[in-house]
Structures are given as structure tokens and as C-alpha cells.
N, C-alpha and C positions, 0 to 999 in steps of 0.2 A: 504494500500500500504506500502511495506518494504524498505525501500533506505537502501542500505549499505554504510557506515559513518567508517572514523577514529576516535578515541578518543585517548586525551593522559590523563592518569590518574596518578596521585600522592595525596598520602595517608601519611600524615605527622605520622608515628606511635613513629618517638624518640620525638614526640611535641618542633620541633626547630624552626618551620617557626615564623618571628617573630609578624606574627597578629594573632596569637592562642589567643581563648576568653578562658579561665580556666573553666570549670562546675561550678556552684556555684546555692546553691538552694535560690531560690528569697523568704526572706523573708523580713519582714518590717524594718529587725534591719538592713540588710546590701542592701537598695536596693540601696542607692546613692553608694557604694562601689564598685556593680555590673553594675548602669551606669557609672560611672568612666571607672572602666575595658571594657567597651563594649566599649564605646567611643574612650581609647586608642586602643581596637582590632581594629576598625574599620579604623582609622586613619592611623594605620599601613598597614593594608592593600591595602587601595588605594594606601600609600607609595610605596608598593611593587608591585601593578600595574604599576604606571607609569614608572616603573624600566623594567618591564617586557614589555609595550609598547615600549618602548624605543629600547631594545634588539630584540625585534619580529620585530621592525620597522613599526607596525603598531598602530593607536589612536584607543582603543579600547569604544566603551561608552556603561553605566551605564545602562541596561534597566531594575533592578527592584529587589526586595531582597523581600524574604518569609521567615515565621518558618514557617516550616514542625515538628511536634511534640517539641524535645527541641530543631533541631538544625537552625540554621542560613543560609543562603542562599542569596548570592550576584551574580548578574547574569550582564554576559558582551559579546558585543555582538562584533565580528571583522567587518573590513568594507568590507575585499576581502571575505567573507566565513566562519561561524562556528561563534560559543559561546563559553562560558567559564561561567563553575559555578564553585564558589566557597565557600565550608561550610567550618566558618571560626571558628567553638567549637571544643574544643579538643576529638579528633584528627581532624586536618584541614584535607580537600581533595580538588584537584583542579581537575577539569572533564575537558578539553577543546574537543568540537569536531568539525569534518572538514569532508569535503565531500574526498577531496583531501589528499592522502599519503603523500603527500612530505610535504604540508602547515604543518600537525601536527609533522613529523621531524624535521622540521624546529622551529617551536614550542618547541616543548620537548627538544631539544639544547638550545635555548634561556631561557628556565625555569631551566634549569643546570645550565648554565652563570650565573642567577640569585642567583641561590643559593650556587655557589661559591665566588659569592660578598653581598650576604646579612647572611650569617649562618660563625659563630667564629669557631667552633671547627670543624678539618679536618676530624677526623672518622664520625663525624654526617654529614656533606657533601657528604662522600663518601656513607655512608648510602643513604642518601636522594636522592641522586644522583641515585641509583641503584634501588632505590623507583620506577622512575619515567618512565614506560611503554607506551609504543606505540601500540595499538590492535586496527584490524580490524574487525569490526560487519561479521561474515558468514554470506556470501549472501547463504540462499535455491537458488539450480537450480531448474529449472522443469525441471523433468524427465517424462521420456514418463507413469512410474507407475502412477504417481499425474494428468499427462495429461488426462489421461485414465478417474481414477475415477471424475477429473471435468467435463469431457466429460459427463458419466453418470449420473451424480448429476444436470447438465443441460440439461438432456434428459429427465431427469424425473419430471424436473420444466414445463419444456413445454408442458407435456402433459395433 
């Protein structure tokens, strides 16, 4: 089954959001360096969560963080509708999605606000700012062609 869903997507590509974890290859000489760095990535980020609950006006909570190959994955869950993952290795992305248009507008404004009070420099704002997309999943119609050929495709199961 296919639901059509909003998502609002931002793609940190000038690396300003301020809970970027750096690349760093894990080796024995600098792995307390690299928990350090992850530690403050991570701190930072919720930092910028609760900034961002705060703005969305909604508590948003914690259900769970994965690596998928190298990167990071912090995943958050709203209480009216939709999630929010967040991979927080450079380059950061933030995915939120929403069944409802307006909820992830509504969203995508409040992650602006954010990042006109969390990011220093105004060209990188306006960058990030312009980053930050609103897209709808295309819902397939069915069309009387697809109707057809499912018609016969279970005409031919039944017999």
C-alpha cells in the first residue's frame, strides 16, 4: 500500500548546523577525540531540538538512533503526526514527514526561525534557509489502463 506523505527536507551542504559530527576515520590513536566530538555532536543537537520543539510548539520524543553504513541517525517522533530523522555526519540532513500539507509548512517555517537564531553568519542563513524544501510524494492515480491490466492479471489468477 502507497500513502502519499509531505516531507520537509534540508540538506546542510555549507556544514553550519551547529550539531555536525566532522568525518573522522576511527582509529585507536584518536578514538577518545572522536567520542568527544560525537558527544558534543550529539548534545548539540538535542540542543537544537528543543529549540525547534519549542518553535513547532510541539514535544517531540526520542524513539531511536541507527548507523546505517558511516552515517548517524537520530529519529523523533511528533505527537499530532509524522517523524523527523535526523543524520547528524557531515553533511547533516533533516527529513521530517507529515501526512498533512500544512503540518510540514508549518514545520519548514519553524526550522527557518531556527536557523535564523541558531547559524552566525547571514549569507549561510540565507543559504540554508533556501536549502530547506517542502515536497509532496506523487500519489499514482489509477487509470482505467492499470485498471484494465489488474482486471486481467486477476482473471487469470482465478482460473
Amino acid at each position: 500500500m502507497k500513502s502519499k506523505h509531505t516531507y520537509v527536507v534540508l540538506i546542510d551542504l555549507p556544514e553550519a548546523l551547529p550539531f555536525e559530527l566532522p568525518l573522522m576515520k576511527a582509529d585507536p590513536n584518536n578514538i577518545g577525540e572522536l567520542n568527544q566530538k560525537a558527544q558534543k555532536a550529539e548534545e548539540a543537537l538535542f540542543q537544537f531540538i528543543e529549540k525547534l520543539e519549542k518553535e513547532f510548539k510541539e514535544d517531540f520524543s526520542f524513539i531511536g538512533e541507527d548507523v546505517i553504513g558511516e552515517k548517524f541517525y537520530k529519529r523523533f517522533l511528533f505527537p499530532n503526526g509524522g517523524f523527523l530523522e535526523v543524520m547528524y555526519q557531515t553533511p547533516a540532513a533533516l527529513i521530517a514527514h507529515f501526512i498533512e500539507k500544512n503540518r510540514a509548512e508549518k514545520f519548514s517555517n519553524s526550522l527557518k526561525k531556527i536557523i535564523d537564531k541558531t547559524v552566525k553568519e547571514d549569507k549561510v542563513k540565507m543559504i540554508l534557509k533556501n536549502l530547506v524544501e517542502v515536497n509532496t510524494e506523487k500519489e499514482e492515480s489509477l487509470t482505467y489502463e492499470k485498471w484494465t491490466k489488474l482486471t486481467k492479471i486477476r482473471s487469470m489468477t482465478l482460473e
